[in-house]
C-alpha positions as CSV (number, residue, x, y, z in Angstrom):
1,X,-3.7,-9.5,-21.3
2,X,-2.1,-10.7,-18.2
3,X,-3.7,-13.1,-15.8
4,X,-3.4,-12.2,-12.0
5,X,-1.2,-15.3,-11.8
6,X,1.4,-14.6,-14.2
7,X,1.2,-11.3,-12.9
8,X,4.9,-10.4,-10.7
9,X,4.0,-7.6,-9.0
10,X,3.3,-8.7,-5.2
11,X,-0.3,-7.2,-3.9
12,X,-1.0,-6.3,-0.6
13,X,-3.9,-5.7,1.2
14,X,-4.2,-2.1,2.6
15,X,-7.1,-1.6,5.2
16,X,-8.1,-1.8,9.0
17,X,-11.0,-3.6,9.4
18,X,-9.8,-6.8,11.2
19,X,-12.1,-9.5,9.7
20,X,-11.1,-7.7,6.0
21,X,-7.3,-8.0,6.9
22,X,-7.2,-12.0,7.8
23,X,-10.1,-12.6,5.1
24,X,-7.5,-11.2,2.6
25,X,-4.5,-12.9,4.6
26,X,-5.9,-16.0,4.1
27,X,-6.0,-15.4,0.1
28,X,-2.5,-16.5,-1.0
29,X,-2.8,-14.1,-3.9
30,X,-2.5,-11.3,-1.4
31,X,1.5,-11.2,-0.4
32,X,1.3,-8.7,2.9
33,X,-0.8,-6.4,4.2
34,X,-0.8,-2.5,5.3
35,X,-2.9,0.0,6.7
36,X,-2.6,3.4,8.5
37,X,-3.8,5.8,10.9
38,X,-6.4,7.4,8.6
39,X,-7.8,3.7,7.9
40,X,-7.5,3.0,10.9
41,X,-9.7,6.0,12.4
42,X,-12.1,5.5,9.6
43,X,-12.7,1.6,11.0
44,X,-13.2,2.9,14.6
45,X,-10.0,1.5,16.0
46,X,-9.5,3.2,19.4
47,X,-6.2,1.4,20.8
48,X,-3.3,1.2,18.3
49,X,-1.7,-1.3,20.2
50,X,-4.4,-3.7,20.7
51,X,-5.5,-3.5,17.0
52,X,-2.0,-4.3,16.5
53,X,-1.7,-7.3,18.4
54,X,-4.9,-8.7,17.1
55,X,-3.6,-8.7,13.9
56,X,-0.4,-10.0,14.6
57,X,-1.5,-12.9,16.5
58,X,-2.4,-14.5,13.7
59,X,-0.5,-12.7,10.7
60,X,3.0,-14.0,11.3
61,X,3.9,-15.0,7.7
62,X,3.7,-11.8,5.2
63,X,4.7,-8.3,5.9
64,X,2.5,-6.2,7.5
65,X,3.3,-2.5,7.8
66,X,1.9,-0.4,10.9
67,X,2.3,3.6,11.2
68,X,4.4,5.9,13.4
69,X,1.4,8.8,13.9
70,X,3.6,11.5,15.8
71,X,4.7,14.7,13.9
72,X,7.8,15.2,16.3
73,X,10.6,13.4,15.3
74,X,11.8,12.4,18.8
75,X,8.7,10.4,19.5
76,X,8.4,9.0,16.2
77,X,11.6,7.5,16.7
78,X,10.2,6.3,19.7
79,X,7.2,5.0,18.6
80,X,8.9,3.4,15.3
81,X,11.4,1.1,17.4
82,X,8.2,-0.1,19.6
83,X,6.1,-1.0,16.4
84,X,9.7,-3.0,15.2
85,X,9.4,-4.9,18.5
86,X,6.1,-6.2,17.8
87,X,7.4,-8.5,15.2
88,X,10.0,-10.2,12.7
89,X,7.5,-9.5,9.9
90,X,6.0,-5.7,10.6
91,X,7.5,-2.9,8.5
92,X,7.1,0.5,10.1
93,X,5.8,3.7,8.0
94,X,7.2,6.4,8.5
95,X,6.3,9.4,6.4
96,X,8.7,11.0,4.0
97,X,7.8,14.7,6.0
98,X,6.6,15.4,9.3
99,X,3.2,18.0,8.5
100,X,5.4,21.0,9.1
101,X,7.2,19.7,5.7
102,X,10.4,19.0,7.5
103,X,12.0,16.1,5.9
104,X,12.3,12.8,7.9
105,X,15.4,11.8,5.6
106,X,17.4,12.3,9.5
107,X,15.5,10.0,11.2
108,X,15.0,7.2,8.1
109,X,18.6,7.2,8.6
110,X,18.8,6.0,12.4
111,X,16.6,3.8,12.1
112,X,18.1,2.0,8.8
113,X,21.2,1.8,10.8
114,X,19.6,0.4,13.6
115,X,18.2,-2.4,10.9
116,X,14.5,-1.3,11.4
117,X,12.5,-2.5,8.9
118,X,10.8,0.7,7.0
119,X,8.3,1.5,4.9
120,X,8.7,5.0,3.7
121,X,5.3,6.4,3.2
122,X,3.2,9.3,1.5
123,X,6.3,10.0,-1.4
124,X,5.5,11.7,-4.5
125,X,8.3,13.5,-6.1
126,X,11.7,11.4,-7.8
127,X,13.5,14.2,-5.5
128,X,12.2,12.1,-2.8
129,X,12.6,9.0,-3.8
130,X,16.1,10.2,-4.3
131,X,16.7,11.6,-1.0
132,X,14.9,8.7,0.8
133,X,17.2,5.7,-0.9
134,X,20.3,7.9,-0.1
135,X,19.7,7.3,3.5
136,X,18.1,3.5,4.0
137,X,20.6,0.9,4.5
138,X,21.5,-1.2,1.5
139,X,21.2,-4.6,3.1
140,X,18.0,-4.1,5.0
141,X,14.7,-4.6,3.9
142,X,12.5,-1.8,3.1
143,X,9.8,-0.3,1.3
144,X,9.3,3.1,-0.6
145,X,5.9,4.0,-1.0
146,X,5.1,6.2,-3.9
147,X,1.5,7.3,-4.1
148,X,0.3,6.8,-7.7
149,X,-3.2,6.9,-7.2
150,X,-2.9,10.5,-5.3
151,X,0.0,11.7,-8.1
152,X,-2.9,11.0,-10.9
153,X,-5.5,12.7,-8.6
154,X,-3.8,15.6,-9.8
155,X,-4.5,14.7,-13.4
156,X,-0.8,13.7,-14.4
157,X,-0.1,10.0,-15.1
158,X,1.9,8.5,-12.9
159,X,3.3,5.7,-15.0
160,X,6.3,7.6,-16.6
161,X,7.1,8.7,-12.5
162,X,6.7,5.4,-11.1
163,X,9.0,3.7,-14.0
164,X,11.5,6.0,-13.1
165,X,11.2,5.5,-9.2
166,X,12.0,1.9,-10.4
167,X,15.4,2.7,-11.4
168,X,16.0,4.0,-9.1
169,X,15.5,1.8,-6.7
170,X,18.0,-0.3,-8.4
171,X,20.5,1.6,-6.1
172,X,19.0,0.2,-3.3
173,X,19.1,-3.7,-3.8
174,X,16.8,-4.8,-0.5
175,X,14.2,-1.7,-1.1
176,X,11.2,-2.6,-2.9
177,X,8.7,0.0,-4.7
178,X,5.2,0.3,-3.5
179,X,2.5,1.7,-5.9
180,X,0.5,3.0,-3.4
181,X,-3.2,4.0,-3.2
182,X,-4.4,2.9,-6.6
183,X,-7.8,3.7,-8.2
184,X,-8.3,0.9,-10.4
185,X,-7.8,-2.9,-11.0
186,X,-5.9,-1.6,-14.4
187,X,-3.2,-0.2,-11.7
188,X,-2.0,-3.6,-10.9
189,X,-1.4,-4.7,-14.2
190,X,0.5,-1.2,-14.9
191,X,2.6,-1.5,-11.9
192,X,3.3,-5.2,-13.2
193,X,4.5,-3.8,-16.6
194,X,7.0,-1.2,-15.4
195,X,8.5,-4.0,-13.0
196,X,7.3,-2.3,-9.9
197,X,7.4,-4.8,-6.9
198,X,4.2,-4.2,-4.5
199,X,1.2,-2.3,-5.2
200,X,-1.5,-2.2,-2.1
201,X,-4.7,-2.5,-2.7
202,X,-8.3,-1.6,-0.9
203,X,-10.6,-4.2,-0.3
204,X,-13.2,-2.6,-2.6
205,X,-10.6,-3.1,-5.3
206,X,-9.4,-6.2,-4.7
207,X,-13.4,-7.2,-4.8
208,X,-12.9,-6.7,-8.4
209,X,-10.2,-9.3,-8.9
210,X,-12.7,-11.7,-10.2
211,X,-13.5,-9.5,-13.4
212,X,-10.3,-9.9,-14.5
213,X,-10.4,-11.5,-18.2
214,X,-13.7,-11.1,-17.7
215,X,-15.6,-11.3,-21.5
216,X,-17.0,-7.6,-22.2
217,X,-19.7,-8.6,-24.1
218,X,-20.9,-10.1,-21.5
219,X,-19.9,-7.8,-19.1
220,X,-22.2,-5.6,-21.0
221,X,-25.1,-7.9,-20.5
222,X,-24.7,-7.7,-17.1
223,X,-25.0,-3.8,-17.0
224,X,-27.9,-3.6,-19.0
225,X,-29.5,-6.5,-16.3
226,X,-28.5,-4.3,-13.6
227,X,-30.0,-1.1,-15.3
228,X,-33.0,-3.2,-15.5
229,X,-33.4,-4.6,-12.2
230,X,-33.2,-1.1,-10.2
231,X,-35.2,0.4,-12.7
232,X,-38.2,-2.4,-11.9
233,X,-37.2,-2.0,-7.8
234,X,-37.6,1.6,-8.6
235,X,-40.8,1.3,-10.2
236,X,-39.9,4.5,-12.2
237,X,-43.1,5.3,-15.0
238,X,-43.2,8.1,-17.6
């Protein structure tokens, strides 16, 4: 197998808790960082642009990709061209459909032309992934961000899907492929194979980088310890 540093796939870090974001910034394994307004509720964050600025203040170097959280498309545009503002390295999400299941395909567009960086977020269909690289701009930076980990929530494996998204990206020079919201470590060596770009990763994943090459026999020792240990804290009889 693979180790992580032969490994071409770029990982980022995908959370909100502030000390988690610049612990994993510091890591030079972890090439940017994202998060969104789910993680961000879920951390407690009560002023988006204050988080923000935190974060930015001291990530200046890798891409880090903040969330429009409107569902009209006036005021996401609005919203998205503030969030470009904040910095040469932020990336701005915008969802592939507002929650009424309009498309946002109009609006991807106006902002590609006005060079905004975008990171097109919460795609799961090849339709989409279509539709979304007939509208960014060629020559400006971007991410498409297919959700792998929710596609094989579904119980259909994403792999054949996400090779496919690759090329076709290949339209699309300056757009990268993000395997979004994986459910394993074995993710990031599957996005690796298929020649995917970026995959983000959780924190309680990326925890887990350490195991990798670990020796199973071993790694079954462990188990059995652990087994053992609770069961003694437990002080379980029969």
């Amino acid at each position: 197998m693979k180790m992580l540093k032969d490994l071409k796939v770029k990982i980022f870090a995908d959370g909100a808790d502030k000390s988690g974001m610049l612990e994993m910034y510091a890591d030079p394994l972890i090439k940017g960082l994202t998060t969104n307004p789910t993680l961000m509720h879920k951390a407690g964050i009560s002023d988006y642009r204050a988080f923000a600025g935190d974060i930015l203040a001291v990530i200046k170097d890798k891409p880090v990709s903040f969330e429009v959280f409107s569902d009209d498309f006036r005021e996401m545009e609005r919203q998205a061209l503030e969030i470009a503002g904040w910095g040469k390295n932020v990336y701005v999400k915008v969802p592939v459909t507002n929650a009424q299941r309009e498309p946002s395909y109009d609006l991807v567009k106006k902002l590609a032309r006005q060079k905004v960086r975008l990171n097109v977020t919460a795609v799961m269909t090849l339709a989409q992934v279509k539709d979304v690289i007939r509208v960014l701009d060629p020559q400006v930076p971007s991410y498409v961000s297919v959700f792998a980990g929710r596609i094989a929530d579904t119980g259909r494996d994403p792999v054949p899907l996400m090779a496919e998204a690759v090329d076709i990206l290949k339209a699309a020079p300056a757009a990268e492929l993000i395997w979004a919201s994986p459910r394993e470590l074995l993710n990031i060596f599957q996005a690796d194979a298929i020649g995917c770009q970026v995959i983000t990763v959780a924190n309680d994943i990326l925890k887990k980088l350490s195991l990798v090459g670990y020796d199973l026999s071993e790694y079954s020792l462990d188990t059995v310890k652990m087994f053992y240990k609770d069961a003694l804290a437990a002080k379980y009889k029969i």
